[in-house]
Each structure stands twice: as C-alpha cells, then as structure tokens.
C-alpha positions in Angstrom: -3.0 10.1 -8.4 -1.7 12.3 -11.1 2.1 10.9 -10.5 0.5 7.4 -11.1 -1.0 7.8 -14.5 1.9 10.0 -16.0 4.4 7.6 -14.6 5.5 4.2 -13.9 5.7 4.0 -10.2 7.3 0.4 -9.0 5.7 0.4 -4.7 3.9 2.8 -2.7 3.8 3.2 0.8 0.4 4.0 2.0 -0.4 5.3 5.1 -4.3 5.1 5.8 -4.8 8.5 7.4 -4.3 11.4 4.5 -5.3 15.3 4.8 -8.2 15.0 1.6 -9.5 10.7 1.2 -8.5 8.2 3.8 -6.1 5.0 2.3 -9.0 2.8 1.8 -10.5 5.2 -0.7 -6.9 5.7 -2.6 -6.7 1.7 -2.7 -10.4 1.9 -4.2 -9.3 4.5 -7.1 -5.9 2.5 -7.5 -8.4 -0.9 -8.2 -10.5 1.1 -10.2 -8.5 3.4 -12.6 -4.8 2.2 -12.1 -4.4 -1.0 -14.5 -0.8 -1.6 -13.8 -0.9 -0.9 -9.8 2.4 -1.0 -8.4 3.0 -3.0 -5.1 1.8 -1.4 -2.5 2.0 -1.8 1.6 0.0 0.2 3.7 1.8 1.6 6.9 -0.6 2.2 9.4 -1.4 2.8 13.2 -4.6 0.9 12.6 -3.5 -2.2 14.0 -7.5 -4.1 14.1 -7.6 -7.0 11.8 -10.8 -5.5 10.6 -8.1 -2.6 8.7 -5.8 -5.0 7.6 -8.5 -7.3 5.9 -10.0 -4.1 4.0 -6.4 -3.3 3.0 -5.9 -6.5 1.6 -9.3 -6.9 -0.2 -8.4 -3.6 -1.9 -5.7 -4.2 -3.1 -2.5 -4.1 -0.8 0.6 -6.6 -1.0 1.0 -5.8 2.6 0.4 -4.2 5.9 2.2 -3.0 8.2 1.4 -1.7 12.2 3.1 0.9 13.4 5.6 1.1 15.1 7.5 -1.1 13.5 11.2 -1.8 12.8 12.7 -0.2 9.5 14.0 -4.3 8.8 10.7 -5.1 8.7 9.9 -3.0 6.0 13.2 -3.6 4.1 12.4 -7.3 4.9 8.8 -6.8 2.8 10.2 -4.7 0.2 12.9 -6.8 -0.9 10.2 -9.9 -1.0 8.2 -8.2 -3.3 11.4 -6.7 -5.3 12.1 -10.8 -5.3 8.4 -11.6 -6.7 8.8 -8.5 -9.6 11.8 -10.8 -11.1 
C-alpha cells in the first residue's frame, strides 16, 4: 500500500491469500483510498464463482483460477495493456 501512493503502479497481480489482510480487503482499501487504481487481476486458487463475483465487485479487471497457463495471463495483460491506449 505504501508503493501505491508514492508511485504510479500500471497492474497488480493479486493473489487472495496474503500473510497480514486477505485480497478482498486489499481490493476494499485500493476502492477506498487509491484514486487512480491500476488494473488489477487477482490470481487465485479460489476457483467458486462466489470469489470471483466479490473480486469483481471490488474492483478487479480480472480473475484468474489457478492453475493456469502463463498465456492465459499474458493473453489478459496484453488486453488490458490494449484498453490503457
């Protein structure tokens, strides 16, 4: 959080199990203090719609299940790279 308002990140990759708040709460400060959020997809093991639909609603571009293939994530980045321009 202290990287994000001291610098201009562009994505983050979010993974929704973290050692001190879970993703869900990160996306909640991110909606909440961050005004220019960066493009974010959340990589995740949580594979329930249930997770992905909270992800969403808090702010993620996109979600991805684990495991999954590193051209699908390529394939999402360069689609939001596409929407930056």
């Amino acid at each position: 959080m202290k990287i994000l308002s001291a610098e201009e990140v562009h994505l983050i990759l979010l993974d929704l199990v973290l050692p001190r708040m879970d993703g869900f709460e990160v996306l909640r400060v991110l909606k909440e203090k961050i005004q220019k959020r960066p493009y974010i997809i959340v990589i995740s093991a949580m594979g329930s719609d249930e997770s992905k639909k909270k992800a969403l609603a808090l702010g993620a571009n996109e979600y991805l299940v684990k495991p999954f293939n590193l051209s699908t994530l390529l394939e999402r980045i360069q689609a939001l790279h596409s929407n930056i321009r």
